[in-house]
N, C-alpha and C positions, 0 to 999 in steps of 0.2 A: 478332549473338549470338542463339541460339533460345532461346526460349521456358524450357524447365528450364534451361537455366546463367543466363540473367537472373535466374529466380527463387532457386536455391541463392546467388546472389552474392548477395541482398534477402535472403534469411532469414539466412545468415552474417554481414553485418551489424547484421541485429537481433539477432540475439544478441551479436556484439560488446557493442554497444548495453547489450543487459539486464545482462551482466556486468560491464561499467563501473559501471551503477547500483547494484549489488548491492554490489560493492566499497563504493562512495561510499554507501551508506546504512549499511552497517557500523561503516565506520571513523565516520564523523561520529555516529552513534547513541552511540557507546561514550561520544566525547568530549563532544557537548551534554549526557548525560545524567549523564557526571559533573558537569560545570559547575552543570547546573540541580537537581540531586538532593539532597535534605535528607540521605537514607541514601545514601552511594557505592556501598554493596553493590548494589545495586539498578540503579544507572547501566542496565546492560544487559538490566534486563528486560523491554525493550518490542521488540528487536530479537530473543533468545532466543524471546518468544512467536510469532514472525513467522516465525522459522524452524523453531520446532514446528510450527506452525500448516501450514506450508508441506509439511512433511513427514509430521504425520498425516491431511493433509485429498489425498496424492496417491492413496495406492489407492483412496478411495471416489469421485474424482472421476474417476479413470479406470474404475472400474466402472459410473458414470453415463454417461461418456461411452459407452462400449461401448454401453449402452442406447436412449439418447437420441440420439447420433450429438456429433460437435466443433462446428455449426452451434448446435444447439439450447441446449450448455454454453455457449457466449459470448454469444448472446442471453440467457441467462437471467444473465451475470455482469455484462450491461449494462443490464440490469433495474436489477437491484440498485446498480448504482452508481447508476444515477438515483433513484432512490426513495432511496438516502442522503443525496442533493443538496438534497433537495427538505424545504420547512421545517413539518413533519409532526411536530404538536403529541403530548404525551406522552399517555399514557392518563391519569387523576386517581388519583392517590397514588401516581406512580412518580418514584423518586427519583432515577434518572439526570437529570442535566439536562444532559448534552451530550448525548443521543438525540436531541432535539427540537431542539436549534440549528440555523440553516442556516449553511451554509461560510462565509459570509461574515461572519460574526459569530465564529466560531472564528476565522479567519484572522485579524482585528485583535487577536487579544490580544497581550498583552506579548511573552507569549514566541514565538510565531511571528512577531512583529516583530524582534522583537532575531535570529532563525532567520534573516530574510531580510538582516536589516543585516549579520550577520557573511557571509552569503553571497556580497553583494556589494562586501565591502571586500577580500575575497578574490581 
């Protein structure tokens, strides 16, 4: 197999791949966050902003890209995931306090525990 059809078979499976995911963060988003949600109305607005978010952040980031080039957008979005990772104390008087948590400390709460149990009883 040469070189382009190796790769068209590698990216058509990734995107396989993503749209599975995308499926599966949907549907599950809808359902945990009726389960966990004080207001029902509400259930889905954390997947809603995800897909706003998705959809008003494509033209400025394909305007950057065109600027910057695709190399420099993904180094710069793996920037940023590291420095989310990393456990970087808040400013003094700021009231988010899961800003400053590290993952690992989000991850043990309640409810990404119970996240993981119904996961795998599944």
């Amino acid at each position: 197999m040469d070189n382009a059809k190796k790769n068209v078979a590698v990216l058509a499976a990734c995107q396989a791949l993503l749209f599975t995911n995308n499926s599966t963060v949907i549907a599950l988003n809808g359902l945990v966050g009726y389960a966990l949600a004080s207001n029902k109305a509400l259930a889905t607005l954390p997947v809603t902003g995800w897909v706003l978010g998705g959809a008003l952040s494509t033209l400025a980031m394909s305007l950057l890209m065109k600027r910057i080039g695709r190399r420099g957008i993904h180094r710069g979005g793996g920037v940023v995931g590291v420095v989310q990772l990393l456990d970087i104390p808040s400013p003094p008087g700021d009231d988010r306090k899961d800003s400053a948590r590290p993952l690992k400390e989000i991850m043990a709460q309640p409810v990404f525990i119970a996240r993981r149990r119904v996961a795998a009883a599944s």
